[in-house]
Structures are given as structure tokens and as C-alpha cells.
Biotite code that builds the C-alpha atoms (Angstrom):
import biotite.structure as struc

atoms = struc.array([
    struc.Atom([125.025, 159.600, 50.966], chain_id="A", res_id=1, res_name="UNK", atom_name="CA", element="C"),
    struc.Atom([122.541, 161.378, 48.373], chain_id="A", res_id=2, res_name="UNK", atom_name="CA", element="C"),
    struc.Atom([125.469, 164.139, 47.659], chain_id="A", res_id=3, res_name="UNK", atom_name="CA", element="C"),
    struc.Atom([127.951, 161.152, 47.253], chain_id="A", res_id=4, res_name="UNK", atom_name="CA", element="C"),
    struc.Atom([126.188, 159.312, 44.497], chain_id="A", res_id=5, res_name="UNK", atom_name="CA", element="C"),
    struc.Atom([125.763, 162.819, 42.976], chain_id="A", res_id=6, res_name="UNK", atom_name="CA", element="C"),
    struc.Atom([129.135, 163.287, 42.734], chain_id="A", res_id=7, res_name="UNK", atom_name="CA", element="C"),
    struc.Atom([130.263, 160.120, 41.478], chain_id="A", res_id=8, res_name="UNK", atom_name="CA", element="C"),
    struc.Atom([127.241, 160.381, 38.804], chain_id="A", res_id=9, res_name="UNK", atom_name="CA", element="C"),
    struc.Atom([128.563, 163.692, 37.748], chain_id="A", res_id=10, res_name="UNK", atom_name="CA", element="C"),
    struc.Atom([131.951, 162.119, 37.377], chain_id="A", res_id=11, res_name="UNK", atom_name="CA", element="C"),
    struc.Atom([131.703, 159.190, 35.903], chain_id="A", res_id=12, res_name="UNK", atom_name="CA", element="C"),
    struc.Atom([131.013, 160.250, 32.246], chain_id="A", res_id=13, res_name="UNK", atom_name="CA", element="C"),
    struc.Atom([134.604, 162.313, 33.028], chain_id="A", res_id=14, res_name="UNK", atom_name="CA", element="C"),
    struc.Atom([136.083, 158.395, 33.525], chain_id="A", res_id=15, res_name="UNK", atom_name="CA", element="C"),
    struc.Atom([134.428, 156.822, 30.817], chain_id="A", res_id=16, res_name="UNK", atom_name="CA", element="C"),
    struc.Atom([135.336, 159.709, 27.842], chain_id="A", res_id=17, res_name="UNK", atom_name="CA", element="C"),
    struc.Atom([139.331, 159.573, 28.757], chain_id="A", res_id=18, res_name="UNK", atom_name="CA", element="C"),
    struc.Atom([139.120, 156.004, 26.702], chain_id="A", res_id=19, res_name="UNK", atom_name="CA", element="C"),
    struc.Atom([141.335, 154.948, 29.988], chain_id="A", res_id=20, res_name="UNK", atom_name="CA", element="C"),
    struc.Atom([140.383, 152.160, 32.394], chain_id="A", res_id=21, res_name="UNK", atom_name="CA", element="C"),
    struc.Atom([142.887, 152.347, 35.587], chain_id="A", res_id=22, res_name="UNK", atom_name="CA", element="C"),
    struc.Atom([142.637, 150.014, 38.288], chain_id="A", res_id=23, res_name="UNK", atom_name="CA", element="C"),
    struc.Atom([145.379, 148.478, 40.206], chain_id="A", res_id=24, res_name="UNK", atom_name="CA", element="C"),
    struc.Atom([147.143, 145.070, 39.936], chain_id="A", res_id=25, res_name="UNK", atom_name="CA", element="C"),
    struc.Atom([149.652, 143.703, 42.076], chain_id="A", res_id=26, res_name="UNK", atom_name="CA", element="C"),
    struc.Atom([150.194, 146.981, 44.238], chain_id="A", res_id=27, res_name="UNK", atom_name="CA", element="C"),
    struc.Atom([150.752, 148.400, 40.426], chain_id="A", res_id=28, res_name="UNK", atom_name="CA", element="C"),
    struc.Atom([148.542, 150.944, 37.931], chain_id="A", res_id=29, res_name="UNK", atom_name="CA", element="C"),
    struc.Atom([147.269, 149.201, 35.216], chain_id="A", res_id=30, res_name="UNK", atom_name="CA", element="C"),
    struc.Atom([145.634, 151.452, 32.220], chain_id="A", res_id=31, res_name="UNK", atom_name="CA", element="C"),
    struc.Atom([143.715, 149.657, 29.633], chain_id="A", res_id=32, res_name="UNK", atom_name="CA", element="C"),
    struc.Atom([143.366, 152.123, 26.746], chain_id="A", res_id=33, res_name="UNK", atom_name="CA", element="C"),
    struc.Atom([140.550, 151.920, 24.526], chain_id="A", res_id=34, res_name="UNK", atom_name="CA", element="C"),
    struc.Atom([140.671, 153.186, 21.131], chain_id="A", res_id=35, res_name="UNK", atom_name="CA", element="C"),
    struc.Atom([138.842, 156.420, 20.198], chain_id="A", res_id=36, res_name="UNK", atom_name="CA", element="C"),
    struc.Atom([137.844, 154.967, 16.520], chain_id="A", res_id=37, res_name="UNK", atom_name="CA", element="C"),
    struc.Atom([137.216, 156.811, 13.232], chain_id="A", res_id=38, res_name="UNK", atom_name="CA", element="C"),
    struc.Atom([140.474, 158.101, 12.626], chain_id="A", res_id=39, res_name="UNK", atom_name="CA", element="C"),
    struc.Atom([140.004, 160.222, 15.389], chain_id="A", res_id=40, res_name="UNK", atom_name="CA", element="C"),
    struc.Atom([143.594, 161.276, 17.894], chain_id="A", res_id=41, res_name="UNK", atom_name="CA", element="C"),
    struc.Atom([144.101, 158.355, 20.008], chain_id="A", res_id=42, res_name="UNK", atom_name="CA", element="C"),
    struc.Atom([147.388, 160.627, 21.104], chain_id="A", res_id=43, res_name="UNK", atom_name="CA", element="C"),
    struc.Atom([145.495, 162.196, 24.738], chain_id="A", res_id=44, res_name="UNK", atom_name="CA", element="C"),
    struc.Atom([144.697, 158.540, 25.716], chain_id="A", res_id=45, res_name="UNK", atom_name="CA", element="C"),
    struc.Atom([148.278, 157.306, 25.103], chain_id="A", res_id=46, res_name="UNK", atom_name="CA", element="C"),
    struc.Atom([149.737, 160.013, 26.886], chain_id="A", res_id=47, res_name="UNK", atom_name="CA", element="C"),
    struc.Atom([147.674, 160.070, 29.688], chain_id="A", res_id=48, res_name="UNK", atom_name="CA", element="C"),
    struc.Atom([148.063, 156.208, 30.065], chain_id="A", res_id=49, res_name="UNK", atom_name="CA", element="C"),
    struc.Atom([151.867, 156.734, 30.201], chain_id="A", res_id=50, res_name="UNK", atom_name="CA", element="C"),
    struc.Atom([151.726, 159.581, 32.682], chain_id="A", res_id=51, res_name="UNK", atom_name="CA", element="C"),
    struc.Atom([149.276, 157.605, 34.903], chain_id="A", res_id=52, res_name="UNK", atom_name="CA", element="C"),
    struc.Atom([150.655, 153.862, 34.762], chain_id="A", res_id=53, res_name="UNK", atom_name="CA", element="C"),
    struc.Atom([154.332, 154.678, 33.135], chain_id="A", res_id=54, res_name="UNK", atom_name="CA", element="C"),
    struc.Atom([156.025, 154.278, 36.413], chain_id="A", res_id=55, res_name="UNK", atom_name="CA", element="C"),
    struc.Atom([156.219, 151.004, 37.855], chain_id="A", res_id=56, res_name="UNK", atom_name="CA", element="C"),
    struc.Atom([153.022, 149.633, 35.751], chain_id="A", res_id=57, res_name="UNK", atom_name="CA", element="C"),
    struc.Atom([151.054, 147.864, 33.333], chain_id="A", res_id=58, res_name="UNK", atom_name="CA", element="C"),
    struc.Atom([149.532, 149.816, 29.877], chain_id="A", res_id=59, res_name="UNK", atom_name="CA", element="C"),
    struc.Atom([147.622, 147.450, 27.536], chain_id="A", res_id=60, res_name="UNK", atom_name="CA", element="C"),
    struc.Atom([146.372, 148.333, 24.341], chain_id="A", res_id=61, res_name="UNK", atom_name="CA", element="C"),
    struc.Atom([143.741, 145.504, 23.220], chain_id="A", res_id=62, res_name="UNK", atom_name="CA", element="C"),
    struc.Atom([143.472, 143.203, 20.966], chain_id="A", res_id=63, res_name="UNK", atom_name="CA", element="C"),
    struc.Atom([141.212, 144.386, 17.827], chain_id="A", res_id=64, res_name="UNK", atom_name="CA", element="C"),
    struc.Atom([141.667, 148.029, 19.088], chain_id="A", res_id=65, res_name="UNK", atom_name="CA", element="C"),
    struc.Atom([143.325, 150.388, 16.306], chain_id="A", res_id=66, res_name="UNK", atom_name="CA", element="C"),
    struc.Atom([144.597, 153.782, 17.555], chain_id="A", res_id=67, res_name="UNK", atom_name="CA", element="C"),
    struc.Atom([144.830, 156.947, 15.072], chain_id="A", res_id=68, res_name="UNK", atom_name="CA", element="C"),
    struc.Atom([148.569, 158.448, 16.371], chain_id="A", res_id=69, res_name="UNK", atom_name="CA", element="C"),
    struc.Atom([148.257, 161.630, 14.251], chain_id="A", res_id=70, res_name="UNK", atom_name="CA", element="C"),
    struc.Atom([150.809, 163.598, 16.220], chain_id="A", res_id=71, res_name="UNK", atom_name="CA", element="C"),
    struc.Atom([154.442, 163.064, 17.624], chain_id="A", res_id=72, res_name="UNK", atom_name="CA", element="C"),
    struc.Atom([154.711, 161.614, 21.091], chain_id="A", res_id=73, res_name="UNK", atom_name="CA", element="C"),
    struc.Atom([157.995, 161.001, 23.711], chain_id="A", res_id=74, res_name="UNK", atom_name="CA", element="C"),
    struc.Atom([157.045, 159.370, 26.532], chain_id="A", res_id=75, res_name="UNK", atom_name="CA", element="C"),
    struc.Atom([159.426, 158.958, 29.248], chain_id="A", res_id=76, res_name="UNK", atom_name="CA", element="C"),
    struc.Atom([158.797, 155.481, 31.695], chain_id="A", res_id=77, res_name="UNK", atom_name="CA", element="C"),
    struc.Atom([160.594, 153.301, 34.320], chain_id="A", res_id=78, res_name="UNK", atom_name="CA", element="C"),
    struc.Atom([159.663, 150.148, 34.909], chain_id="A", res_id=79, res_name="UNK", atom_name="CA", element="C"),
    struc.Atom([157.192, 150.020, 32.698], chain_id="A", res_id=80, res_name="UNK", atom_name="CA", element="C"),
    struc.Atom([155.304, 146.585, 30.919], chain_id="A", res_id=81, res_name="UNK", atom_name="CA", element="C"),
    struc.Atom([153.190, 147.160, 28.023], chain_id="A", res_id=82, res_name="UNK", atom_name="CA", element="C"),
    struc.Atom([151.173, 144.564, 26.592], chain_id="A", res_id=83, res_name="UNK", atom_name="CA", element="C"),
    struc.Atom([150.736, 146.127, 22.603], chain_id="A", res_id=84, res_name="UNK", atom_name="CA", element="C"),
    struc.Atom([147.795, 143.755, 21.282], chain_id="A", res_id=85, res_name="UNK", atom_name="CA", element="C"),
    struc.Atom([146.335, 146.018, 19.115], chain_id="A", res_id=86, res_name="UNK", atom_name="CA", element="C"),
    struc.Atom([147.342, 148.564, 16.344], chain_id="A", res_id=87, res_name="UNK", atom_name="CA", element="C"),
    struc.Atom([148.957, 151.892, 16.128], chain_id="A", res_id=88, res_name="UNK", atom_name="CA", element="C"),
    struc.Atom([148.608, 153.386, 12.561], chain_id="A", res_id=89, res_name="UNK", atom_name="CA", element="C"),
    struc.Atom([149.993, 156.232, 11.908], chain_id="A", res_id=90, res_name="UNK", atom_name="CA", element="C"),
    struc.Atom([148.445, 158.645, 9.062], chain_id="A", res_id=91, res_name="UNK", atom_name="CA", element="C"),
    struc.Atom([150.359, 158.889, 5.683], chain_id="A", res_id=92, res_name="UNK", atom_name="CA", element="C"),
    struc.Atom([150.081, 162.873, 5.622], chain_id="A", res_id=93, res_name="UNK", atom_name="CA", element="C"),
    struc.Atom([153.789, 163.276, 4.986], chain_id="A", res_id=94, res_name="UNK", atom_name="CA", element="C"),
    struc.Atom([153.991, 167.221, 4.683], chain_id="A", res_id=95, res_name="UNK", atom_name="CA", element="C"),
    struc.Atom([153.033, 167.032, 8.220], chain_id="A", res_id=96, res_name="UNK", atom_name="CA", element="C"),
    struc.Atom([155.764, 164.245, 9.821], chain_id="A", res_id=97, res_name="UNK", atom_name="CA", element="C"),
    struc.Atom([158.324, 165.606, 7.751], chain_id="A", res_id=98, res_name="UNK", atom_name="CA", element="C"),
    struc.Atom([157.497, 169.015, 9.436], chain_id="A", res_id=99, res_name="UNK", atom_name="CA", element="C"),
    struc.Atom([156.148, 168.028, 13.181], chain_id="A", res_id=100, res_name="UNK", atom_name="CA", element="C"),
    struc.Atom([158.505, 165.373, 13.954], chain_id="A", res_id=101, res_name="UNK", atom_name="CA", element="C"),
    struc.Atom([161.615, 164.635, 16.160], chain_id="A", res_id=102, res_name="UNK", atom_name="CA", element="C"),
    struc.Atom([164.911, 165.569, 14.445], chain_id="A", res_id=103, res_name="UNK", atom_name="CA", element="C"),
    struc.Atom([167.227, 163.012, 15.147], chain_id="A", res_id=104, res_name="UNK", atom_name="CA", element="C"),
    struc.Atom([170.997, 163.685, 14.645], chain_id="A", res_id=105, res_name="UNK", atom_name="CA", element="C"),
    struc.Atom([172.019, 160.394, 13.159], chain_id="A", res_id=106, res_name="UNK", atom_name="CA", element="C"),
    struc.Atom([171.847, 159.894, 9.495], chain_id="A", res_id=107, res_name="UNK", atom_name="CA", element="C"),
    struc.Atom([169.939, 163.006, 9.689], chain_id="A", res_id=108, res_name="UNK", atom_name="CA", element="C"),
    struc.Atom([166.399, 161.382, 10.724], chain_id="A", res_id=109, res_name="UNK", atom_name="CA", element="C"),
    struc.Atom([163.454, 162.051, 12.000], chain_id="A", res_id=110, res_name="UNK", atom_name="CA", element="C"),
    struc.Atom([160.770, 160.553, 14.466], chain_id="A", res_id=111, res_name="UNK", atom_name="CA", element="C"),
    struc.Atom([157.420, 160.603, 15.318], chain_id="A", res_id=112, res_name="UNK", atom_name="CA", element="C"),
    struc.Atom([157.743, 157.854, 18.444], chain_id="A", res_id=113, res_name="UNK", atom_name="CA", element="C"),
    struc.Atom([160.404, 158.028, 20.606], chain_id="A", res_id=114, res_name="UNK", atom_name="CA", element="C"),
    struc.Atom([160.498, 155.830, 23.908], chain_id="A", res_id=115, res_name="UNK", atom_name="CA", element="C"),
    struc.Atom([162.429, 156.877, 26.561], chain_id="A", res_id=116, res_name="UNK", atom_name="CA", element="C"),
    struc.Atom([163.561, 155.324, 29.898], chain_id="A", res_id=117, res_name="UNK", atom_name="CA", element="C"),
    struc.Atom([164.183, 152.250, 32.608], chain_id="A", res_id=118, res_name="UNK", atom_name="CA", element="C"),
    struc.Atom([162.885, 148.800, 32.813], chain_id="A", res_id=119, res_name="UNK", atom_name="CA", element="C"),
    struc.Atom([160.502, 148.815, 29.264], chain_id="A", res_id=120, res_name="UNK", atom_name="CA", element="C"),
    struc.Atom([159.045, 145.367, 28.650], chain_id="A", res_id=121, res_name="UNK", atom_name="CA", element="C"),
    struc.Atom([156.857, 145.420, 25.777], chain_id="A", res_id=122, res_name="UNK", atom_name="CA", element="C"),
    struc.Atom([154.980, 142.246, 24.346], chain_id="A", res_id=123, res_name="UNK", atom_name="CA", element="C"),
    struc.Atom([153.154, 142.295, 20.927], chain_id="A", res_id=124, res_name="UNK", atom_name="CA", element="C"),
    struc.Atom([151.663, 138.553, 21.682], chain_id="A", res_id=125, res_name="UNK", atom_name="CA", element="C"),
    struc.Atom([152.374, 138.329, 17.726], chain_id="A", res_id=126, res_name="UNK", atom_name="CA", element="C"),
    struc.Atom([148.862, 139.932, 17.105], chain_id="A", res_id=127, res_name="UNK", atom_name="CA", element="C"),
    struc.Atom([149.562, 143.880, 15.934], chain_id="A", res_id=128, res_name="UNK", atom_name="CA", element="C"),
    struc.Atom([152.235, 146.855, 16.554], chain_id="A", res_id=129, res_name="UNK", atom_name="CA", element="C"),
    struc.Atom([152.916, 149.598, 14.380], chain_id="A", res_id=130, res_name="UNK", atom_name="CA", element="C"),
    struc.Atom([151.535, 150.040, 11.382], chain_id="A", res_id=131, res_name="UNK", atom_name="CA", element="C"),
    struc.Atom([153.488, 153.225, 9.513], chain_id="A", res_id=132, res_name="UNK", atom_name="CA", element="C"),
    struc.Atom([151.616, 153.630, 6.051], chain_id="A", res_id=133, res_name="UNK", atom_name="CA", element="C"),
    struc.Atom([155.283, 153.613, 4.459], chain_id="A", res_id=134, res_name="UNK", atom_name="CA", element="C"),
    struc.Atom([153.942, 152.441, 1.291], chain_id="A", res_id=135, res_name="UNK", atom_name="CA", element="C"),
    struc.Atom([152.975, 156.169, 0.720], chain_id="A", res_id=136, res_name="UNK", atom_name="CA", element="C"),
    struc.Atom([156.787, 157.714, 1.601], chain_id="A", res_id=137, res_name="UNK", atom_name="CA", element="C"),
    struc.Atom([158.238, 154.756, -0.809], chain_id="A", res_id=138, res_name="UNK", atom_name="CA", element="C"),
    struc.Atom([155.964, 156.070, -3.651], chain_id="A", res_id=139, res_name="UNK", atom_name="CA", element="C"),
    struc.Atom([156.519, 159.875, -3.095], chain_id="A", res_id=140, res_name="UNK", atom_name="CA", element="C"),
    struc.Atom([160.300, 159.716, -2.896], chain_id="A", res_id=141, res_name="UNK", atom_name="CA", element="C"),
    struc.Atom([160.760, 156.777, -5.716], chain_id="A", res_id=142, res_name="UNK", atom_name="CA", element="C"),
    struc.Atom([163.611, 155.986, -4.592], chain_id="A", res_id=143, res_name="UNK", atom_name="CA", element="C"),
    struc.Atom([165.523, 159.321, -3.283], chain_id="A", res_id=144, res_name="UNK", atom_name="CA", element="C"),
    struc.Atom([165.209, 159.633, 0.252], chain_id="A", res_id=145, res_name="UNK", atom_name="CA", element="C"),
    struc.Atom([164.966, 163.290, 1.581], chain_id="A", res_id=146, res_name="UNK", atom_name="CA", element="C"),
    struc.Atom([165.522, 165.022, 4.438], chain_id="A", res_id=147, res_name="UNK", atom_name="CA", element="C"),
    struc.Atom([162.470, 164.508, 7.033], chain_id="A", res_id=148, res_name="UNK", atom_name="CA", element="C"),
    struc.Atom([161.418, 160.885, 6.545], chain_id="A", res_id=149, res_name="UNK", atom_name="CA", element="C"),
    struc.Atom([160.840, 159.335, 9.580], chain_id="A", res_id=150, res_name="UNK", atom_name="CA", element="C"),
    struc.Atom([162.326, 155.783, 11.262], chain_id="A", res_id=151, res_name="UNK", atom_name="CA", element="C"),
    struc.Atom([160.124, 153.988, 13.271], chain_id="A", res_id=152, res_name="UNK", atom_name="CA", element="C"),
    struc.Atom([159.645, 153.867, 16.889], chain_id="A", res_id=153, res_name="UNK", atom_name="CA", element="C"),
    struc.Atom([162.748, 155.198, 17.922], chain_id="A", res_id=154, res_name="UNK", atom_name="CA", element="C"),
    struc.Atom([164.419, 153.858, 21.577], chain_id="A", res_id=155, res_name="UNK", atom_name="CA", element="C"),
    struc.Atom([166.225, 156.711, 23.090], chain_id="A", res_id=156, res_name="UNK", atom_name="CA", element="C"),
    struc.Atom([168.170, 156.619, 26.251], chain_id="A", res_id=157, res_name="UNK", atom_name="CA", element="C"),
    struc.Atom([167.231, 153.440, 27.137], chain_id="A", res_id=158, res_name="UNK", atom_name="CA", element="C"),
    struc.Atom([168.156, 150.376, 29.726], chain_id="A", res_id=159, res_name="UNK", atom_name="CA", element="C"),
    struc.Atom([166.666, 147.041, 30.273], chain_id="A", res_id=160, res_name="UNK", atom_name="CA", element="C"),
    struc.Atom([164.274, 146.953, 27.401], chain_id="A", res_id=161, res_name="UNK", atom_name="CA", element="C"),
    struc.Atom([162.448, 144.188, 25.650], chain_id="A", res_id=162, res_name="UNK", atom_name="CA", element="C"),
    struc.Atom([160.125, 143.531, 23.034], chain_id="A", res_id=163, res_name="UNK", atom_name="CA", element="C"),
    struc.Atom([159.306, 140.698, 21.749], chain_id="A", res_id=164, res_name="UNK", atom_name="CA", element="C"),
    struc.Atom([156.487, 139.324, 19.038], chain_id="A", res_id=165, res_name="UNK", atom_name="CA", element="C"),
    struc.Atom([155.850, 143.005, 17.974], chain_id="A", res_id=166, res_name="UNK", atom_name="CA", element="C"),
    struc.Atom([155.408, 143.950, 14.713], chain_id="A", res_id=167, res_name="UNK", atom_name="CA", element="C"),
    struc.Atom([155.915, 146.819, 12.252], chain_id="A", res_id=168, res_name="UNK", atom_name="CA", element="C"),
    struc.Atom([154.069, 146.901, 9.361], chain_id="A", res_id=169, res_name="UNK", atom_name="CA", element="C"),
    struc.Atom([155.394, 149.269, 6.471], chain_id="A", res_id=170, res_name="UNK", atom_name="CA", element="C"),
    struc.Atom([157.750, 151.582, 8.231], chain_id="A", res_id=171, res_name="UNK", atom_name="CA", element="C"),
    struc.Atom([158.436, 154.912, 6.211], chain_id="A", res_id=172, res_name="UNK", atom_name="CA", element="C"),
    struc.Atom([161.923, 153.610, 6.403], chain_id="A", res_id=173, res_name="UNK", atom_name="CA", element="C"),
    struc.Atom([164.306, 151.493, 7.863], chain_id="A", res_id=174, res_name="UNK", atom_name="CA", element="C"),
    struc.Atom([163.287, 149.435, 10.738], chain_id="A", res_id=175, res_name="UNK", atom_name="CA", element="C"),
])
């Protein structure tokens, strides 16, 4: 008994420092992500909350919680419900996303968020989303879009999707 507490001791600051809670709901994985804070990558959680719960489950990002997505990311789910309370911002460095991006054919494009898969259900409960920084990319090109400037959370290969009362606030472009 002595070498089981131990081990769970030893591994619970490993649970706690992912910024995922996972439990089960409904015969289903639930991950409740929290947000890292200080501008710091909020990108590991995210992924790891997709990989874990992205089949046949629930991720939540909470209300008040703002995640730092300072990197590209493509996850690929099936049957998937996310409830997106809180907010996504992604950094205005725009050397980088025009560089580190996904290059999407159409119109030439690029994308740092692209959502791929089966049975996506996402719910913004009209409190946060996306928040792009596109203010920035509007000032830097005045007007004269080039080559590299990213669209906003991109759907790619895609059935039986929803989203509804999610927002996306100042998209680089087009939304």
C-alpha cells in the first residue's frame, strides 16, 4: 500500500503540469484544458487534449481561460464535441505565420488552424473563440494583400460539423 501512494505521489505533479484534466463522462473522455498563462504555448495542451479525447469525446476550454497558440496545429477528430468558452489568441508575429503556416491551394492561402475530420460539434456559448490579432496584418499590408497571410480556422475534409455562437475576433483575413 506504502509503494502505491508512492507512486501515485510521484505522479501526480506529471497530471497536474499537462494543464489537462481527463476523466470520463458518459462512457466518453472528457479533457478540460487549462490555460498555461503569460503568453506562454498553450499548443502541447491542445494537442494532447485532441489526441486523448478527439475520438468519440468531450474537450472544453473554460470560460475566462486565454490560450497563447504560437504555433500551427491540424488536428484530426471523429466524433468529437468541443465546448470553446474561452479564448484562443494567436500572436501577431507575422514573419513567423507567413513562414510556419499551412499552404493552402485556394486563392493561394495560408493557415495556422486547420480542423480535420467526422462528427465536430463545437459550441462557443457566445462567450470567446478566436481571437487573430488581424489588426496588425491590416496595418502592415495597407491594403495589398501578399502571399502568406493567413485565413482563419480553416475546416478541411470535413462531415457533420457544427458550430454555433463562436466567435472570431480580428481575423488576419477573411473569415
Amino acid at each position: 500500500m506504502k509503494i502505491f501512494i508512492a507512486a501515485i505521489t510521484s505522479l501526480l505533479p506529471l497530471a497536474i503540469a499537462t494543464g489537462i484534466q481527463v476523466s470520463t463522462v458518459d462512457g466518453r473522455p472528457q479533457c478540460i484544458v487549462k490555460a498555461v498563462g503569460g503568453n506562454q504555448s498553450d499548443v502541447g495542451n491542445i494537442l494532447d487534449a485532441f489526441e486523448r479525447c478527439g475520438k468519440s469525446g468531450y474537450i472544453i476550454f473554460p470560460e475566462g481561460q486565454s490560450y497563447w497558440i504560437n504555433r500551427k496545429l491540424s488536428p484530426r477528430v471523429k466524433d468529437l464535441n468541443i465546448q470553446w468558452r474561452g479564448e484562443w489568441t494567436f500572436p501577431d508575429n507575422i514573419s513567423y505565420w507567413r513562414s510556419d503556416s499551412y499552404f493552402i491551394e485556394f486563392q493561394t492561402h495560408r493557415a495556422g488552424l486547420i480542423l480535420t475530420g467526422d462528427g465536430i460539434h463545437i459550441d462557443g456559448y457566445g462567450t470567446r473563440g478566436i481571437h487573430w490579432n488581424g489588426d496588425t496584418w491590416y496595418s502592415a499590408e495597407a491594403g495589398e494583400t501578399v502571399e502568406g497571410r493567413p485565413m482563419p480556422f480553416m475546416l478541411w475534409n470535413v462531415s457533420d460539423v457544427s458550430a454555433k455562437n463562436f466567435h472570431q475576433r480580428q481575423p488576419q483575413f477573411w473569415a
